[in-house]
Backbone as JSON, one array per atom type, in Angstrom:
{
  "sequence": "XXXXXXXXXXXXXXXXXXXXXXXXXXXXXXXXXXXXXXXXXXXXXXXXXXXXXXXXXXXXXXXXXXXXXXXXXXXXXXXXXXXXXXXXXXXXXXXXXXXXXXXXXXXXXXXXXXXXXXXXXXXXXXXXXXXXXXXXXXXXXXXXXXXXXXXXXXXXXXXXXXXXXXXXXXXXXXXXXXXXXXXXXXXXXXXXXXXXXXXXXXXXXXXXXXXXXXXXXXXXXXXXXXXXXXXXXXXXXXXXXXXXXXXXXXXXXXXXXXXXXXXXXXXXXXXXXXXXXXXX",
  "N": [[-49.02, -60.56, 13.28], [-45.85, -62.2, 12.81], [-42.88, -62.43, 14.77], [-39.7, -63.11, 14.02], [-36.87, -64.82, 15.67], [-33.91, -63.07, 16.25], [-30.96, -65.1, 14.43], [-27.6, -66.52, 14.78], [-25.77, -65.7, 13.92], [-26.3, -63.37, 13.12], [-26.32, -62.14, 15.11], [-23.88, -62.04, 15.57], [-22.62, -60.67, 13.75], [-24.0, -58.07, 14.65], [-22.54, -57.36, 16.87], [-20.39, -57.0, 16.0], [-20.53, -55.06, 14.11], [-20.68, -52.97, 16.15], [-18.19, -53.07, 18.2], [-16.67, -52.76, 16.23], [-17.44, -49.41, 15.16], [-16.81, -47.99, 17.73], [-14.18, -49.05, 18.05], [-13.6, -46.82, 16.04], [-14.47, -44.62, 17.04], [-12.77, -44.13, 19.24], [-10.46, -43.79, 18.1], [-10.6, -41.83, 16.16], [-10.83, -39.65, 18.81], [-8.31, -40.14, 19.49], [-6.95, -39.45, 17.54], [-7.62, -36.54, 17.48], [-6.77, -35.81, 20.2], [-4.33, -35.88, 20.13], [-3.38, -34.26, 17.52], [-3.98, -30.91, 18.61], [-2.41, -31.69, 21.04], [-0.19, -31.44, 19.78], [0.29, -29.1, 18.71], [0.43, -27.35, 20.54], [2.32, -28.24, 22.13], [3.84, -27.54, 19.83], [4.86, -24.45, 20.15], [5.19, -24.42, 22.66], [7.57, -25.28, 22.78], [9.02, -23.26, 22.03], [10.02, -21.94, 24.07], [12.31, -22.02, 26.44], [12.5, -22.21, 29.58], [10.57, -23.93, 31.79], [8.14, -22.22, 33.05], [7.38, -20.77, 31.29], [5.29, -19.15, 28.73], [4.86, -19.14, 25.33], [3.27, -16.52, 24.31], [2.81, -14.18, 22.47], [3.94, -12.9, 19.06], [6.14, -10.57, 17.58], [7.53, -8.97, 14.29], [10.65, -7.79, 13.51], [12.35, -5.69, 11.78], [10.35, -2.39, 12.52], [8.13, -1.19, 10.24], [10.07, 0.08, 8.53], [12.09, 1.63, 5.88], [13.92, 0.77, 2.75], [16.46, 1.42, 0.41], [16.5, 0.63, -3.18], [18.2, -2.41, -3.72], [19.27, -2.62, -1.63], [20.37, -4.9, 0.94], [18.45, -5.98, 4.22], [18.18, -7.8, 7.24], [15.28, -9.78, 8.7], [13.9, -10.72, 11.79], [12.47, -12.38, 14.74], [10.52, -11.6, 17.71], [9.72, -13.06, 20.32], [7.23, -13.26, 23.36], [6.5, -13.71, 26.67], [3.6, -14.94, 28.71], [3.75, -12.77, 30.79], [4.69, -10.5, 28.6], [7.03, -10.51, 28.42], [10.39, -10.89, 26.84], [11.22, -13.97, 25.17], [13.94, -16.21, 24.33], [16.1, -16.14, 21.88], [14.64, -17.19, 18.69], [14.76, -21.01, 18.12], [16.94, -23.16, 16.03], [15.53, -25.3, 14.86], [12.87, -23.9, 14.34], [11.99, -22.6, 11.68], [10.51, -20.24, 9.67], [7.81, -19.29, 7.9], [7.09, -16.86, 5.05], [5.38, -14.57, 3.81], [4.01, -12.1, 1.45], [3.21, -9.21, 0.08], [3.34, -8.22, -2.17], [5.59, -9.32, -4.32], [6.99, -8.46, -5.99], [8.37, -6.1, -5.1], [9.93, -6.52, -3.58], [12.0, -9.49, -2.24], [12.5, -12.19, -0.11], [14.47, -14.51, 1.83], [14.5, -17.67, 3.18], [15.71, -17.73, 5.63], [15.19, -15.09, 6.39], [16.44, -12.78, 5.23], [16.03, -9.69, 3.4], [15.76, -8.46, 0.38], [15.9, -5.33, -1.49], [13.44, -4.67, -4.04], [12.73, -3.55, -5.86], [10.53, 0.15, -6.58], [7.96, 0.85, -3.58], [5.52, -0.28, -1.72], [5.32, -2.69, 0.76], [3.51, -5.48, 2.3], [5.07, -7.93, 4.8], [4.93, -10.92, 6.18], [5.2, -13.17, 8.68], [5.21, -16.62, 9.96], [5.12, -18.74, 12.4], [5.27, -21.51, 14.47], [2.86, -21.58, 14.98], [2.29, -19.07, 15.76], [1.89, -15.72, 13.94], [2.98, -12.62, 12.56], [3.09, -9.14, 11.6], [5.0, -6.89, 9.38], [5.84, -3.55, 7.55], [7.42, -2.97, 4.9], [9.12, -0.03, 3.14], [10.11, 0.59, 0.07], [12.76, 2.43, -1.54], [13.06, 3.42, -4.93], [15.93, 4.1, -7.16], [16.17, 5.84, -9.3], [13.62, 8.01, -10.54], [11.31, 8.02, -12.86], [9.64, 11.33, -14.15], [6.54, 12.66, -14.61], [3.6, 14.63, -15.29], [0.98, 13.83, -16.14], [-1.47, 14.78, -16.06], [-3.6, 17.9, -15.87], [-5.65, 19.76, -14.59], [-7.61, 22.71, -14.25], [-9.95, 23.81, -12.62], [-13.55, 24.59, -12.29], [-16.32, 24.08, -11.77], [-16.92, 21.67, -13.59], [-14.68, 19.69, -14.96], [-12.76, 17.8, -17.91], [-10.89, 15.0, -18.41], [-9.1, 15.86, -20.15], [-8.94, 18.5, -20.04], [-10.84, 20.37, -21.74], [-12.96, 22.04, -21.18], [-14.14, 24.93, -20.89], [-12.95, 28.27, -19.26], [-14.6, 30.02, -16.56], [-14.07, 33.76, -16.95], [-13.35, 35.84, -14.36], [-13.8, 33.92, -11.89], [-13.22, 32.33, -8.77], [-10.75, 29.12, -9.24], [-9.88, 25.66, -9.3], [-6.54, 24.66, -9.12], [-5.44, 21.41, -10.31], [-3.04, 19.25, -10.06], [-1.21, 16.84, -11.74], [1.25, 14.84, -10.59], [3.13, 11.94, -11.13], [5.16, 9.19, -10.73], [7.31, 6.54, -12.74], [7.42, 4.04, -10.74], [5.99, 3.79, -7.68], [7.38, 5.94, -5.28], [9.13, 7.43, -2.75], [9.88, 10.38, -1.8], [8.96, 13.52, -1.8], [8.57, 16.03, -3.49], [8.1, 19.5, -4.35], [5.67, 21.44, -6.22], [5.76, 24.19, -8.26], [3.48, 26.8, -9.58], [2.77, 28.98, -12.21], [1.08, 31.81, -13.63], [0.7, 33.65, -16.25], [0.25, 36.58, -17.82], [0.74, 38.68, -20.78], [3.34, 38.3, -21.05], [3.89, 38.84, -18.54], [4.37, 37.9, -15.03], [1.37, 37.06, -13.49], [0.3, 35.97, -11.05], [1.53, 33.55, -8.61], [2.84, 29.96, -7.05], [3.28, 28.02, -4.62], [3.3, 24.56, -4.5], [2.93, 21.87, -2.06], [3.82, 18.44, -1.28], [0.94, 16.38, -1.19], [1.25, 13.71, 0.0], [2.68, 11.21, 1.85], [4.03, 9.64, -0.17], [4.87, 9.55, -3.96], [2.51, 8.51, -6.3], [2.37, 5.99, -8.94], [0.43, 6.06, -10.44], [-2.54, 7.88, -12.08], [-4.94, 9.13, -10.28], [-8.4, 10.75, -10.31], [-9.93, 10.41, -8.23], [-9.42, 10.91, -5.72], [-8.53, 14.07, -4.03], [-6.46, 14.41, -2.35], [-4.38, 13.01, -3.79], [-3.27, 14.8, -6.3], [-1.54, 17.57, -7.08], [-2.86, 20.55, -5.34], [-4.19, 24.25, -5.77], [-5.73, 27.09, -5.28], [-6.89, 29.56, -7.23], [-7.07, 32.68, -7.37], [-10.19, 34.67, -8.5], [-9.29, 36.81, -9.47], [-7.55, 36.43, -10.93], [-8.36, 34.93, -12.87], [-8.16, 35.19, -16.2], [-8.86, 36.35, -20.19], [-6.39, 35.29, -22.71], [-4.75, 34.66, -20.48], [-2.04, 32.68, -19.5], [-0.47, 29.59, -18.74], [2.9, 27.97, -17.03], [4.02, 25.02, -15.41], [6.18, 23.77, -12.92], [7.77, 20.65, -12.35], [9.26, 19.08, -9.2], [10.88, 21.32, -8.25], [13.24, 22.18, -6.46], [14.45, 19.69, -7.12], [15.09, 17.02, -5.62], [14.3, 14.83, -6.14], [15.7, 12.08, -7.82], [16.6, 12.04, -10.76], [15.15, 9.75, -13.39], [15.84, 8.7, -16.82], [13.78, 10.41, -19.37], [11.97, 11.97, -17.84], [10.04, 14.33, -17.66], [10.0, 17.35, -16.4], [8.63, 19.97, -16.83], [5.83, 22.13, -17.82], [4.02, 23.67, -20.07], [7.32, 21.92, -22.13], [8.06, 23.82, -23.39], [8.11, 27.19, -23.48], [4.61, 28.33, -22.95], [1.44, 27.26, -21.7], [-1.18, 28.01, -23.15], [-4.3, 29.21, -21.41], [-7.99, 28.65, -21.49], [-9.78, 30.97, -21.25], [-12.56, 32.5, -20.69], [-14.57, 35.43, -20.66], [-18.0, 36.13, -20.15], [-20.94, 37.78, -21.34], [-23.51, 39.62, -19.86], [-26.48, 37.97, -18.15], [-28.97, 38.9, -19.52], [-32.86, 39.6, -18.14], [-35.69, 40.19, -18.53], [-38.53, 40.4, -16.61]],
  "CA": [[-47.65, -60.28, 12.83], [-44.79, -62.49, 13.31], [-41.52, -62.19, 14.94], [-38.69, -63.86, 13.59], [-35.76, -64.32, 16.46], [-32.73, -62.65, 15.61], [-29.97, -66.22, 14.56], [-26.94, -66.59, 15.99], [-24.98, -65.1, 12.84], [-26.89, -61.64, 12.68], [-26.0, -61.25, 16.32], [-22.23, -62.23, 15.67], [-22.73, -59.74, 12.94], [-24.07, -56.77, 14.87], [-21.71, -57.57, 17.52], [-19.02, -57.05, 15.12], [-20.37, -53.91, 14.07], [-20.89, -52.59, 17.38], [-17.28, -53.12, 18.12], [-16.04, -51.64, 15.02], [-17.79, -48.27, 15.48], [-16.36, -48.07, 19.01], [-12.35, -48.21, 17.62], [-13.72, -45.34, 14.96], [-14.53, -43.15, 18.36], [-11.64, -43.96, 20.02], [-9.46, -43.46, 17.09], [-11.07, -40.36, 16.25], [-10.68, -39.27, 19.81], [-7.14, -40.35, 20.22], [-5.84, -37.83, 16.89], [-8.06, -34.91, 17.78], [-6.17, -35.1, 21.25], [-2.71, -35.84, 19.55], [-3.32, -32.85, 17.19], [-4.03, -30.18, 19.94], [-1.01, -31.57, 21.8], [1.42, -31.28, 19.05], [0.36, -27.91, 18.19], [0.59, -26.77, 21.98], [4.06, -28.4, 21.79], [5.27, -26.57, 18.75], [4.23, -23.09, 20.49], [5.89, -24.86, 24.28], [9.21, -25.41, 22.46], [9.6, -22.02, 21.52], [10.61, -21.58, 25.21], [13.16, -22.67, 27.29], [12.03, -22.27, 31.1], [9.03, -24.31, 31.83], [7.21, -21.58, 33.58], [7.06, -19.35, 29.73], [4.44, -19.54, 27.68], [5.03, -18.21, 24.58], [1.86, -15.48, 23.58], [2.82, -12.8, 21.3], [4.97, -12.89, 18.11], [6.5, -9.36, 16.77], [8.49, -9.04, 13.77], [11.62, -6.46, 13.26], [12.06, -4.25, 11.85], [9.04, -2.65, 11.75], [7.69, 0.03, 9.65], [11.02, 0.68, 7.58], [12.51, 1.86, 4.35], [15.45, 0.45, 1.97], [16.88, 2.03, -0.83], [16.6, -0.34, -3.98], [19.33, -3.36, -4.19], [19.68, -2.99, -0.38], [19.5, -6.17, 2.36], [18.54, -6.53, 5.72], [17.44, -8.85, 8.47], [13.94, -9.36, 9.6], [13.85, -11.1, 12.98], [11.43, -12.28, 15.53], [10.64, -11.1, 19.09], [8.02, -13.71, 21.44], [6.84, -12.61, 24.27], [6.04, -14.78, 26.99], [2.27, -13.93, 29.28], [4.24, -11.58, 30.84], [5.11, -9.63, 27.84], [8.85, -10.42, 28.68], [10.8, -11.27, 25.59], [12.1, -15.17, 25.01], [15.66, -16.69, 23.93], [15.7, -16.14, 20.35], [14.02, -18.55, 18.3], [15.65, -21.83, 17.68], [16.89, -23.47, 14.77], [14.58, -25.82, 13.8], [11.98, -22.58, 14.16], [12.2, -21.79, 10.14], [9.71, -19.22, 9.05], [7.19, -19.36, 6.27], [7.02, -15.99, 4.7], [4.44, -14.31, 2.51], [4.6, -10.75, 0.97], [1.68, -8.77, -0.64], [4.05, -8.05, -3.61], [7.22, -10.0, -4.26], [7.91, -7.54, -7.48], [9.64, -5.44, -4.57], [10.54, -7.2, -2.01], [12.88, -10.77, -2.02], [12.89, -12.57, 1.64], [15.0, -15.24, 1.52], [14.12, -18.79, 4.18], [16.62, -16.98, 7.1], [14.49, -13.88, 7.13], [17.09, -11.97, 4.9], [15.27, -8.95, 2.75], [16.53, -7.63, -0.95], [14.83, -4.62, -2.32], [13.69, -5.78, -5.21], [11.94, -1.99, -6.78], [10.29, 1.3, -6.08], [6.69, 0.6, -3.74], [5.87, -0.4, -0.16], [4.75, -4.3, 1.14], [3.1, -6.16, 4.02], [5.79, -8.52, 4.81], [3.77, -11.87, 7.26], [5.98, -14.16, 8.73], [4.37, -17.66, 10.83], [6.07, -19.97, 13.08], [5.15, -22.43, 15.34], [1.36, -21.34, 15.0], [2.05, -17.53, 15.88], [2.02, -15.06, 13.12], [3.39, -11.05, 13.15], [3.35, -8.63, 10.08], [5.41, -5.59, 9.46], [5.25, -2.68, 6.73], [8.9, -2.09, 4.13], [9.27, 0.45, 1.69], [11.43, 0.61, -1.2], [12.64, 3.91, -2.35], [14.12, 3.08, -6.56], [17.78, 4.76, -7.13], [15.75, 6.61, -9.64], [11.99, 7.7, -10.56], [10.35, 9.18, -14.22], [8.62, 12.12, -13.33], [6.08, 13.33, -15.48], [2.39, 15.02, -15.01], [0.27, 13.33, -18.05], [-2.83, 15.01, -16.09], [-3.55, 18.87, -15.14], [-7.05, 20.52, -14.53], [-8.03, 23.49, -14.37], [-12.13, 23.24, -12.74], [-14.35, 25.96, -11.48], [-17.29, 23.36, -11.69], [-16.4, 20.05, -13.46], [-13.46, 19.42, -15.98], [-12.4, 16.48, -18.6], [-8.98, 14.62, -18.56], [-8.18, 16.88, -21.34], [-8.76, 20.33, -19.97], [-11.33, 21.15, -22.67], [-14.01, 22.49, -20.35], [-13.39, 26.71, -20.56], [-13.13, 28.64, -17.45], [-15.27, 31.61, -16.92], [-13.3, 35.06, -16.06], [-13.39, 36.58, -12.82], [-14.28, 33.24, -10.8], [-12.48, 31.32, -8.88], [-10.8, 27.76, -9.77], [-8.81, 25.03, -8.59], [-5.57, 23.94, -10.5], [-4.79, 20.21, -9.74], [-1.63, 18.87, -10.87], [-1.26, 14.96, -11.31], [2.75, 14.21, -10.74], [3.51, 10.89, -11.17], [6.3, 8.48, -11.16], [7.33, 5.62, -12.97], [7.37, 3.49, -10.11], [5.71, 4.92, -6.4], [8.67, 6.13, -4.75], [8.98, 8.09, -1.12], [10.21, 11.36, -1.86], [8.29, 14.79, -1.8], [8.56, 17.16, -4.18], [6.68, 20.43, -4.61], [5.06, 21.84, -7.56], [5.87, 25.73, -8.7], [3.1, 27.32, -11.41], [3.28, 30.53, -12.72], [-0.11, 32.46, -14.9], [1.08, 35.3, -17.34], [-0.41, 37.58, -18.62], [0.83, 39.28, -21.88], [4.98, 38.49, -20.76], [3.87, 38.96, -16.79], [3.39, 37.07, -14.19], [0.18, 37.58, -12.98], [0.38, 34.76, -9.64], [2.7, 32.37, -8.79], [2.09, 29.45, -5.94], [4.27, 26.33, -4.61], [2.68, 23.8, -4.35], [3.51, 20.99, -1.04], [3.94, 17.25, -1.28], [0.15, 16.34, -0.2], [1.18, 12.29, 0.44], [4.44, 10.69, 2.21], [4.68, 8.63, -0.96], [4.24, 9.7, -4.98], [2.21, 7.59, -7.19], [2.61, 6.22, -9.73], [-0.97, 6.5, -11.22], [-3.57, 9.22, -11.68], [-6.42, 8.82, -9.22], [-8.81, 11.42, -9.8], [-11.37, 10.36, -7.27], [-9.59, 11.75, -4.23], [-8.31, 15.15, -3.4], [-4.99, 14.15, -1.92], [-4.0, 12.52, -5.21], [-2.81, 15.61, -6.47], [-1.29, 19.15, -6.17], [-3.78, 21.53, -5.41], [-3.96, 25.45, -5.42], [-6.78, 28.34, -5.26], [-6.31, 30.45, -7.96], [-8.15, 33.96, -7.22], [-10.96, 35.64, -8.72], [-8.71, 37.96, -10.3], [-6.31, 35.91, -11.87], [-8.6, 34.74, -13.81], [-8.51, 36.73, -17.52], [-8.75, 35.87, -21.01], [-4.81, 35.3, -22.07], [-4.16, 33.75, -19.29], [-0.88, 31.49, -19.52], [0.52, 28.71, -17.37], [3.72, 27.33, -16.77], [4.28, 24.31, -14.55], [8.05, 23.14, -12.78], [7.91, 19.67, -10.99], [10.16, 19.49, -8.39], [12.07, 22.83, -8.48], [14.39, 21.57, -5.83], [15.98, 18.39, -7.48], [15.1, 16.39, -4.39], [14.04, 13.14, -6.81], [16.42, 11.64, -7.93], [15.27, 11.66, -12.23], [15.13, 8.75, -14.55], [16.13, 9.4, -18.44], [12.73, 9.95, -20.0], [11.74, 12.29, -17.36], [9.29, 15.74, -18.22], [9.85, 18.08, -15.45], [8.17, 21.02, -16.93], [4.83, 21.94, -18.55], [4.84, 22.76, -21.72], [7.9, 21.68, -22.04], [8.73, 25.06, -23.86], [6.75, 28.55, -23.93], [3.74, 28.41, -21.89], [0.22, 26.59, -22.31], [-2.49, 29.19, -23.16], [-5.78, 28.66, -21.04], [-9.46, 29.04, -22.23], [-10.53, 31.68, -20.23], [-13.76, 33.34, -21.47], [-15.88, 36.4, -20.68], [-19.4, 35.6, -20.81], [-21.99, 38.54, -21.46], [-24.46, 39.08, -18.92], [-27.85, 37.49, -18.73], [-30.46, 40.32, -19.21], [-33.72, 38.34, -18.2], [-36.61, 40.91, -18.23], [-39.93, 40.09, -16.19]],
  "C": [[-46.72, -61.29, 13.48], [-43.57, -62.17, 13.63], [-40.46, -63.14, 15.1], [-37.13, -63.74, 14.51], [-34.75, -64.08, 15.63], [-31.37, -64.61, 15.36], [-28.89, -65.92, 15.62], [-25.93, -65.77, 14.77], [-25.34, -63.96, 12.8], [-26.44, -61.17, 13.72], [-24.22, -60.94, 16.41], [-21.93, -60.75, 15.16], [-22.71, -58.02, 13.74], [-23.37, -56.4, 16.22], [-20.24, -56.78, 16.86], [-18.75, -55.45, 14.67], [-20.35, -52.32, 15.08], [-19.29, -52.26, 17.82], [-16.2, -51.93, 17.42], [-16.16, -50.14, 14.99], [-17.08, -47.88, 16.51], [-14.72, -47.69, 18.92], [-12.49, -47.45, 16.79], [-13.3, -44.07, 16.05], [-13.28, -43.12, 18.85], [-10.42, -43.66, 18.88], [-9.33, -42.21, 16.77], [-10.39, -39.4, 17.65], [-9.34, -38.76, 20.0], [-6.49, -38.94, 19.1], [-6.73, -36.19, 17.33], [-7.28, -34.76, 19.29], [-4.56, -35.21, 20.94], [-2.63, -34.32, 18.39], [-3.2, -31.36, 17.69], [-3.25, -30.59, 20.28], [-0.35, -31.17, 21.33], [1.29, -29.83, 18.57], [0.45, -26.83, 19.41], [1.86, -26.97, 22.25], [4.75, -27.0, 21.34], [5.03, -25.25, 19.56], [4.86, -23.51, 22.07], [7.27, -24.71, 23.86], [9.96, -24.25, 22.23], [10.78, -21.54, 23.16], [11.43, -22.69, 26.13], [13.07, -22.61, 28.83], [10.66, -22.74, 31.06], [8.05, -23.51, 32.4], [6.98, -20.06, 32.45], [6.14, -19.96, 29.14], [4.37, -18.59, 26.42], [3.2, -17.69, 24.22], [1.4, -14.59, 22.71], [3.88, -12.77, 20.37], [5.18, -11.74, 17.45], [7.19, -9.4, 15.14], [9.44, -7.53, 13.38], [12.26, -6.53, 12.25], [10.78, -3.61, 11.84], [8.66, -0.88, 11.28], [9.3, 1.08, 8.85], [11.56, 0.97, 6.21], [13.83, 1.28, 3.83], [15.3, 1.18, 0.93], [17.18, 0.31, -1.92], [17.89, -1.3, -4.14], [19.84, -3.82, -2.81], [18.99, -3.89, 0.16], [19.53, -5.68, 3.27], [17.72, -7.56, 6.14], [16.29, -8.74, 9.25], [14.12, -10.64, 10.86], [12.92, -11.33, 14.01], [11.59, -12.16, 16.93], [9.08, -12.22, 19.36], [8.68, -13.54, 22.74], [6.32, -13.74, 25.01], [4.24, -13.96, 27.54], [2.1, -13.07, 29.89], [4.72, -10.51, 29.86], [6.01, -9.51, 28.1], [9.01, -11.13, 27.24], [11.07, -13.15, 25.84], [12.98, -15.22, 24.85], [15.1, -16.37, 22.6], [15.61, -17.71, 19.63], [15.09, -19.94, 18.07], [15.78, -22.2, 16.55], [16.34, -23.75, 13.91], [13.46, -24.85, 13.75], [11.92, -22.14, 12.37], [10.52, -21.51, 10.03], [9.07, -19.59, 8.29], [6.96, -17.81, 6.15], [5.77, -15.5, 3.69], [4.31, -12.49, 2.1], [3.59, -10.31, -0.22], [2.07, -8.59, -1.76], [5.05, -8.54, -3.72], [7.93, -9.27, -5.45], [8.7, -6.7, -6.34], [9.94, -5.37, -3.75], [10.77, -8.62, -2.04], [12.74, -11.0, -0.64], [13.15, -14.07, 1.43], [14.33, -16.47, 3.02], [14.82, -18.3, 5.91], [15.66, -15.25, 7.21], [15.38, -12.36, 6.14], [16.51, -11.41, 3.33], [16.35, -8.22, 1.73], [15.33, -6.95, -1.25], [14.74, -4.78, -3.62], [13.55, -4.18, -6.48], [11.13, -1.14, -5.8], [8.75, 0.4, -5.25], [6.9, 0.33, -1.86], [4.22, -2.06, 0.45], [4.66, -4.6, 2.17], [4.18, -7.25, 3.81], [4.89, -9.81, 6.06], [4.33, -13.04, 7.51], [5.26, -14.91, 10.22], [5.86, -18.57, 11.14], [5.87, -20.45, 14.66], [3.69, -21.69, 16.09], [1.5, -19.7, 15.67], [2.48, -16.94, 14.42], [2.14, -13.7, 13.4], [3.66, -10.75, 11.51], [4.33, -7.37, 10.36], [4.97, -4.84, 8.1], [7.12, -2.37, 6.08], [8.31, -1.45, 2.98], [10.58, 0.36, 1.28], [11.7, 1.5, -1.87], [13.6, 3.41, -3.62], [15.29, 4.48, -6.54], [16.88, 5.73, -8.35], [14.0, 6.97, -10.23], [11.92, 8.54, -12.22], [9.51, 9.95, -14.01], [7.82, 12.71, -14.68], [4.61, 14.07, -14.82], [1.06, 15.15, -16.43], [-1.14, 13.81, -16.96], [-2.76, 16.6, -15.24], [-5.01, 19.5, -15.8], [-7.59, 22.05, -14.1], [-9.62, 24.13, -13.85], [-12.45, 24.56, -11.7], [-15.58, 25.1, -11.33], [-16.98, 21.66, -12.15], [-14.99, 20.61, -14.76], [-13.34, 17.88, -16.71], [-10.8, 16.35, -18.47], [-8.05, 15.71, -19.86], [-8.62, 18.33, -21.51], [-10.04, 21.1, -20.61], [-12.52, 22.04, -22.8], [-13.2, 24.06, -20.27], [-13.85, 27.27, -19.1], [-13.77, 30.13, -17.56], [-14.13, 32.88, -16.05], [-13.96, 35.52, -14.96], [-14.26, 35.39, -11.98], [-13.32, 32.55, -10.11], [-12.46, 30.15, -9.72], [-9.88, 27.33, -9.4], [-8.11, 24.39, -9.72], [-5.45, 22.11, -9.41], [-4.09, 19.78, -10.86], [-1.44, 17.46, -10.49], [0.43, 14.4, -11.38], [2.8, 12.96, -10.62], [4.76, 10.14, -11.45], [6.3, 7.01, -12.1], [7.1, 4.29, -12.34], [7.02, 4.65, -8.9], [7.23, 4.81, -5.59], [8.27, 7.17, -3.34], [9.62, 9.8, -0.92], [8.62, 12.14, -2.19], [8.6, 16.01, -2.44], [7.62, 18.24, -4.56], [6.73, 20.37, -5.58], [5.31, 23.77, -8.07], [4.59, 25.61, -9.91], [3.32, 28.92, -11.54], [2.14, 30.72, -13.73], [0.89, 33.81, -15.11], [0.27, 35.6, -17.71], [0.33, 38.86, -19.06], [2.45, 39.58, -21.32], [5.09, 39.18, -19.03], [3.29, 38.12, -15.78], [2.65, 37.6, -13.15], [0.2, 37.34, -10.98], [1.22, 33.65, -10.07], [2.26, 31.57, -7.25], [2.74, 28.33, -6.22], [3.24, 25.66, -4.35], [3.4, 22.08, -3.28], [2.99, 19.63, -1.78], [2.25, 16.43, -0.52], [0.29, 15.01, 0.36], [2.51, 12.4, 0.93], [4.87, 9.97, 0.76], [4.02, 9.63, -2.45], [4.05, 8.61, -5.58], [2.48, 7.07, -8.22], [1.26, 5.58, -11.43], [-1.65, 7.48, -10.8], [-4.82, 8.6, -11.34], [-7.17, 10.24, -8.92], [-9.91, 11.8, -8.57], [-10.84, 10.91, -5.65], [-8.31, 12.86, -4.77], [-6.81, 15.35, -3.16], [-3.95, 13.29, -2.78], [-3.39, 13.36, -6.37], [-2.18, 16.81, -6.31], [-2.26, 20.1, -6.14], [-3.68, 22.96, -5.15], [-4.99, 26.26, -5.95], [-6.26, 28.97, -6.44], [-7.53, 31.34, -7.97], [-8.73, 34.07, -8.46], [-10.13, 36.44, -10.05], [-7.41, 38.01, -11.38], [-6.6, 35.95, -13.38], [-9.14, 35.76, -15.26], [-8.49, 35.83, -18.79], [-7.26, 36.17, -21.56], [-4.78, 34.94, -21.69], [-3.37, 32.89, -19.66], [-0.47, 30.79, -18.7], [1.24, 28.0, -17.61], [3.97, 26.97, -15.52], [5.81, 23.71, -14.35], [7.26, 21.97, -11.55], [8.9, 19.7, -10.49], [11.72, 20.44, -8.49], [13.33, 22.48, -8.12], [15.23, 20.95, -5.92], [15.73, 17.61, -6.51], [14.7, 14.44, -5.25], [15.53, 13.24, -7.6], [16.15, 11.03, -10.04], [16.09, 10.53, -13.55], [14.82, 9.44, -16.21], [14.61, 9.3, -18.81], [11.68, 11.29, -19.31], [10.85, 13.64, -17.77], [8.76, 16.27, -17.1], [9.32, 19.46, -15.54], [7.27, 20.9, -18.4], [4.23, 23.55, -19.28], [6.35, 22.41, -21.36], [9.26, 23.02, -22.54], [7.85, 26.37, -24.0], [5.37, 27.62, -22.63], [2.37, 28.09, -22.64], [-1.19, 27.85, -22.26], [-3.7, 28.43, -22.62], [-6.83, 29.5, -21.22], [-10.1, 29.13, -21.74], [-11.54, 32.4, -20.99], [-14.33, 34.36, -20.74], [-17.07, 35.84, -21.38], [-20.18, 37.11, -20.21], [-23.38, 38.37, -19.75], [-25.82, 38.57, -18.91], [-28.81, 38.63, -18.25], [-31.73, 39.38, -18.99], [-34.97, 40.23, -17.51], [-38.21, 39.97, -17.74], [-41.05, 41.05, -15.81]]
}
């Protein structure tokens, strides 16, 4: 085998590239430690005594409600590693904002909040590499109340009732109130069973959420109004009339259907069933 010495041009060459590689590293080097500085900066500047380090970013208000059309001011609190507060932020400090729904909630570049509609939003404001969330609701100036779902179940039931109920068992009524928009009020539920121009049982019914929906979710429990209805209620006849919020405590949008039927009373399809003779 021969070996061919390297010239004098191949060495210039790998000289050259040798070199070259070398200001890559150090180039490299020099912004990964200029990046890390300047982002240790922006997060140094926040404070004004050289012995603060800013560590914890809050934002205020937190966990509050507006009424629809109303502003306020959200604001930040940092904390140095003492968990002592800072100076309030400085100027050039501007915010970036972000907001899980912007249908009802506005936040303007200064931090200043318009309710926009009925509902309730993570609000997530960053600056100078700390980030802090809070929680607003929005109660609407008015809500549509209706209850487009009511069940009747001793075992299962369909969205449209059409499952009969056997006499003398129990069964649970659930009542689906809903709004047009979710709104923050609590309104009970009144029903009332007749039987033949009497009422048989009657039973309020409590607010089971802080907030009403404004969809029907039958898959949980606390998604509706719920109430026992004895054993002994149950008869064939049987009538029920429903009142959403008796009280008046919502505040009701034109369109609204606060009572079920809306006139006279909904006959339910209570049966007697024979007994099973089973000879062995």
């Amino acid at each position: 085998m021969k070996i061919f010495p390297l010239g004098s041009g191949a060495r210039k060459n790998s000289s050259s590239l040798l070199r070259g590689a070398g200001e890559i590293r150090t180039l490299v080097t020099t912004l990964t430690i200029a990046t890390v500085f300047g982002a240790a900066a922006a997060c140094t500047d926040l404070a004004l005594e050289p012995d603060q380090h800013p560590t914890a970013l809050s934002l205020l208000p937190v966990d509050t409600t507006l009424l629809e059309g109303q502003t306020a001011l959200l604001r930040f609190v940092v904390t140095d590693q003492n968990q002592q507060p800072l100076a309030p932020l400085p100027t050039w400090a501007l915010p970036d904002w972000s907001l899980s729904d912007p249908n009802i909630l506005k936040v303007s570049r200064d931090g200043t909040m318009e309710a926009l509609g009925g509902g309730e939003v993570r609000v997530s404001g960053k600056v100078a590499g700390l980030e802090a969330e809070t929680r607003i609701r929005v109660i609407p100036l008015d809500v549509q109340l209706s209850a487009p779902v009511i069940q009747l179940i001793q075992s299962v039931q369909t969205l449209d009732g059409n499952v009969p109920i056997i006499a003398g068992k129990d069964a649970l009524l659930r009542v689906f109130m809903t709004g047009d928009q979710m709104s923050f009020f609590e309104p009970t539920v009144r029903v009332a069973f007749y039987l033949e121009d009497e009422i048989l049982h009657s039973a309020q019914m409590p607010s089971p959420l802080y907030f009403l929906p404004s969809t029907v979710d039958e898959s949980k429990l606390n998604r509706s109004y719920n109430t026992i209805v004895p054993a002994d209620v149950m008869k064939p006849g049987l009538e029920l009339v429903i009142e959403l919020d008796p009280e008046q405590v919502v505040p009701l949008a034109p369109g609204s259907s606060v009572r079920v039927p809306e006139t006279g009373r909904m006959a339910l399809n209570v049966r007697e069933l024979e007994p099973f003779r089973l000879r062995v």
